[in-house]
Residue, then its C-alpha position, 0 to 999 in steps of 0.5 A: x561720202x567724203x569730198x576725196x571719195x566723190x571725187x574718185x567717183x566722179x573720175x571713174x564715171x569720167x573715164x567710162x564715158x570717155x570710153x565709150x565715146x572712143x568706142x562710138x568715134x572708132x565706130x563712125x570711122x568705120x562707117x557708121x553713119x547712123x543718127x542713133x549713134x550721133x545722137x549718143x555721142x551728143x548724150x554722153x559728150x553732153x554729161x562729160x561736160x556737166x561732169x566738168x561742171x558745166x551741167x548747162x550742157x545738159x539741157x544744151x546751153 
């Protein structure tokens, strides 16, 4: 795969996560207060970071 095509697919998985993290944001200001749904948003803001290049997020550095 070359560098252009890793790139778009970087952005790509990018864009996803940042889906669904506004999904779960609008849900908390709903009124969902439950852990399951903080600790996902901590995952997935997590592994945005480490797509951004700071992969020490990921084991919470």
């Amino acid at each position: 795969m070359s560098y252009f095509g890793q790139q778009e697919e970087l952005g790509m998985e990018y864009r996803r996560i940042a889906r669904r993290l506004d999904d779960l944001y609008a849900a908390q200001l709903g009124g969902d207060s439950s852990v399951y749904t903080r600790q996902r948003i901590g995952r997935l803001e997590a592994l945005q970071q480490a797509l951004m290049g700071c992969p020490g997020a990921l084991s919470g550095e």
